[in-house]
C-alpha angles and dihedrals in degrees: 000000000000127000085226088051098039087058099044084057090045081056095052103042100040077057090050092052087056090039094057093045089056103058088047097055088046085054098050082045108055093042091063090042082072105061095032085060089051091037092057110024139217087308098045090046088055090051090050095042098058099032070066104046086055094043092051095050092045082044096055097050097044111035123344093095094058110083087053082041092057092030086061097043099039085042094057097032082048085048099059095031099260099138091158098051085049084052082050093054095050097046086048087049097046088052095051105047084052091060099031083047099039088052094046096049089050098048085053099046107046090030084051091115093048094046095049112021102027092033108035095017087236106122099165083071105076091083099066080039103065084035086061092039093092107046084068087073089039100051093040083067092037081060101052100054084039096054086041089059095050088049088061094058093250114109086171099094082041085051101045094040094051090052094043090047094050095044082054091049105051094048097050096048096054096044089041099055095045087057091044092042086065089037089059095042097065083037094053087041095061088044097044108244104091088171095041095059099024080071101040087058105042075053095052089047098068096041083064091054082060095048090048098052088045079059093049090046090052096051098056090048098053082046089058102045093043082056099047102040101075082065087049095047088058085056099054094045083061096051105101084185112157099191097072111185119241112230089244088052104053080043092056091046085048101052087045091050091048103040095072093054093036080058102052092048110045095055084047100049097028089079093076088058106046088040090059083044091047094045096039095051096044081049099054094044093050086062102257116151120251085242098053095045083046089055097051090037083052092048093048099046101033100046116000085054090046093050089057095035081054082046083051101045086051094055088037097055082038098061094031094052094052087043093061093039079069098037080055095051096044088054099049077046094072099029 
């Protein structure tokens, strides 16, 4: 077989591996989905929906470009036998999703009461708000080991960390917010809204679960690199590379990398956002009560969006089996 070929099947397979673990980790997802709904209630699934809707769009900007960012660049500097500029790459990454993390986390977390109760007129969410504000630091460097393996031309440690993260989450959302759910019940029963709190909490249960998986993901990641780097660092100690990278520079190369997609995605993904903005505040100014535009919200988010994320999961393992039934045969084909 070919190099050319060979690298084509690497390609594939290394996809299929990705593709795989993210259908897993949808369907975890989408199975504890079904006892925290019922753990928190509507209320509760209003609270956790938009402590969410906030997260992704703060995500997105911040971080969630970054691993295909660093794939693309490793993956070029790898290609021509430059293993100190894609040290370089990882250091100037690393740099920047701290600071890119470490601003978003704390934008959630101090403008907590704008985003939820002055934006999108919910302010029991806050809670589960300020609870979510740190897996944005946490994630930014998730993404970073994970874009630098890819790069390599290895999604197993992506694959294995993005199972693993969402396992631990879904444990740790639905027996946190059973605990948090009694906790904000005698909260809510010394400030005189049992329901109201009951619910904030239960929210603010399973984003801890989210923030826990993001920890366990980090630390595999940080396992696997500290395990693979005494072979890259063999290989960095071989480059006899003269054009050695400065630290702005890779980070220049890395922010215009990232803003297209930033770009593409933010306008996508920000209508969620601005249409829960756009019902809640027409709500509020027609006269319904918080609790009754909680209850619909909660509905919407927490069982009409999981009966077409269960639509999308069918159409996704659909296409996906029947894509690695021909990345099989391909392969045999060559063999």
């Amino acid at each position: 077989m070919s190099n050319a070929k060979k690298s084509d099947h690497n390609f594939l397979l290394q996809g299929s591996i990705l593709a795989i673990a993210q259908i897993i980790s949808k369907i975890v997802g989408l199975v504890y989905r079904i006892p925290l709904t019922a753990i928190i209630g509507k209320r509760g699934n209003d609270y956790y929906g938009t402590a969410f809707e906030v997260y992704n769009i703060i995500l997105i900007i911040s971080s969630f470009s970054i691993p295909l960012a660093v794939s693309k660049l490793v993956a070029a500097r790898i290609a021509n036998g430059e293993a100190k500029n894609a040290n370089r790459v990882l250091i100037g990454s690393l740099i920047f999703s701290v600071f890119s993390g470490g601003a978003a986390a704390f934008i959630v977390y101090y403008f907590a009461d704008f985003f939820t109760g002055t934006l999108l007129k919910t302010p029991y969410s806050i809670i589960a708000l300020k609870v979510l504000a740190p897996t944005l630091f946490v994630v930014a460097i998730v993404g970073v080991f994970r874009g630098f393996f890819q790069g390599l031309n290895t999604t197993m440690p992506s694959a294995i960390s993005q199972i693993a993260e969402q396992i631990v989450n879904a444990i740790v959302s639905v027996v946190a917010a059973i605990a948090l759910v009694g906790y904000g019940a005698k909260v809510g029963g010394v400030l005189n809204d049992v329901e109201g709190y009951k619910a904030a909490y239960g929210a603010a249960g399973g984003t801890l679960g989210t923030l826990s998986g993001a920890i366990i993901a980090l630390i595999f990641m940080l396992f696997v690199f500290f395990v693979y780097f005494k072979r890259f660092r063999k290989r960095i100690r071989r480059d006899k590379s003269r054009n050695i990278e400065s630290y702005p520079e890779v980070i220049k190369i890395l922010i215009l990398t990232i803003v297209p997609v930033l770009l593409s995605t933010t306008l996508f993904n920000i209508s969620a956002i601005i249409d829960q903005g756009i019902f809640k505040n027409i709500a509020v100014a027609q006269g319904y009560s918080s609790d009754q535009i909680s209850e619909w919200w909660g509905v919407f988010t927490g069982q009409y969006k999981e009966h077409l994320l269960y639509q999308h999961l069918r159409w996704l393992m659909k296409e996906e089996i029947g894509r690695l039934f021909e990345v099989k045969s391909i392969l045999l084909i060559d063999l």
